[in-house]
C-alpha positions as CSV (number, residue, x, y, z in Angstrom):
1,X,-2.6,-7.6,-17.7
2,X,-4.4,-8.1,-14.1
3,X,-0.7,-9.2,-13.0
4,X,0.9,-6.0,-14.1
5,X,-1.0,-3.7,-12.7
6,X,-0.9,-5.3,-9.3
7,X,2.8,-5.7,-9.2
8,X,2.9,-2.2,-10.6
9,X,0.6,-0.8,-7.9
10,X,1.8,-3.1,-5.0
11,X,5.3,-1.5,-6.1
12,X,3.9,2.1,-5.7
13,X,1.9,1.2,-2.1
14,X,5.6,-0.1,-1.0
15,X,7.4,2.8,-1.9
16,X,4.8,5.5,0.0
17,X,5.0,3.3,3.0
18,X,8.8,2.8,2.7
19,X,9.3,6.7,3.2
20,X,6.1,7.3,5.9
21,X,8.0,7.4,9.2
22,X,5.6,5.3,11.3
23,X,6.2,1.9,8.7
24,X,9.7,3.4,7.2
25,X,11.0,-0.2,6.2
26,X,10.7,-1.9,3.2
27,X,7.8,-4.8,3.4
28,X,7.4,-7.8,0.9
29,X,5.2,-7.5,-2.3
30,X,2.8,-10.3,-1.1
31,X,2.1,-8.6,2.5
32,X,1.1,-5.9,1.0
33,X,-0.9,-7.3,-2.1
34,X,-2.9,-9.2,1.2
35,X,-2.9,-5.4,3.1
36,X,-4.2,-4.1,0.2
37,X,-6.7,-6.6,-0.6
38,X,-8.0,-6.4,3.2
39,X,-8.3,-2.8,3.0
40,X,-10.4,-3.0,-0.1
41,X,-7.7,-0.8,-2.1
42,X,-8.1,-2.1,-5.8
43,X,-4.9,-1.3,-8.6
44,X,-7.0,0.9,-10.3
45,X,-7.5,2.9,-7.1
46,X,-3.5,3.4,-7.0
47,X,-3.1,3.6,-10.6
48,X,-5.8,5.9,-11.3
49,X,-5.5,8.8,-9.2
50,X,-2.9,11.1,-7.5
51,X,0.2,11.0,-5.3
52,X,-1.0,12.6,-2.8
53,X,-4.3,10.9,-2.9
54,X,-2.9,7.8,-2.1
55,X,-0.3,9.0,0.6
56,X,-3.7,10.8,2.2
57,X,-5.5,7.4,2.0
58,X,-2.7,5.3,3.0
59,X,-1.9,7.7,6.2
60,X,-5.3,7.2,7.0
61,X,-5.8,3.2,6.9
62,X,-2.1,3.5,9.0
63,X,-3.6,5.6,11.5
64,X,-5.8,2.6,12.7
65,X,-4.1,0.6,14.7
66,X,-5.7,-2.7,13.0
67,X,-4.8,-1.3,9.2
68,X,-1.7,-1.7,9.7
69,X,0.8,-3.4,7.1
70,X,1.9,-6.9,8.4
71,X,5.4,-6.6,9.5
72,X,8.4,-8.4,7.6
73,X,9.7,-11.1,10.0
């Protein structure tokens, strides 16, 4: 179950930073499962709260230079 809701919230993470305009690219599952997992953001975080919670958060952790999303080579 562990397995489903981290695909399921990787997959949601992906798609917010697919459409903000400073990452606007697709990234692989795994980088971001490791972003994620650097940035203390649990599934349960993404799962359990709201859209525009998590776009807020995520804007946020962008905004620092050293948050940033690894990029895909």
């Amino acid at each position: 179950m562990q397995c489903i809701k981290t695909y399921a919230a990787t997959t949601i993470v992906a798609n917010y930073l697919e459409i903000m305009p400073e990452i606007g690219r697709k990234l692989p599952h795994a980088a971001i499962a490791e972003w994620m997992a650097l940035n203390d953001i649990e599934p349960e975080d993404v799962l359990n709260t709201t859209p525009q919670a998590i776009r807020t958060r995520l804007a946020g952790l962008i905004g620092h230079s050293r948050s940033r999303p690894p990029s895909a080579a």
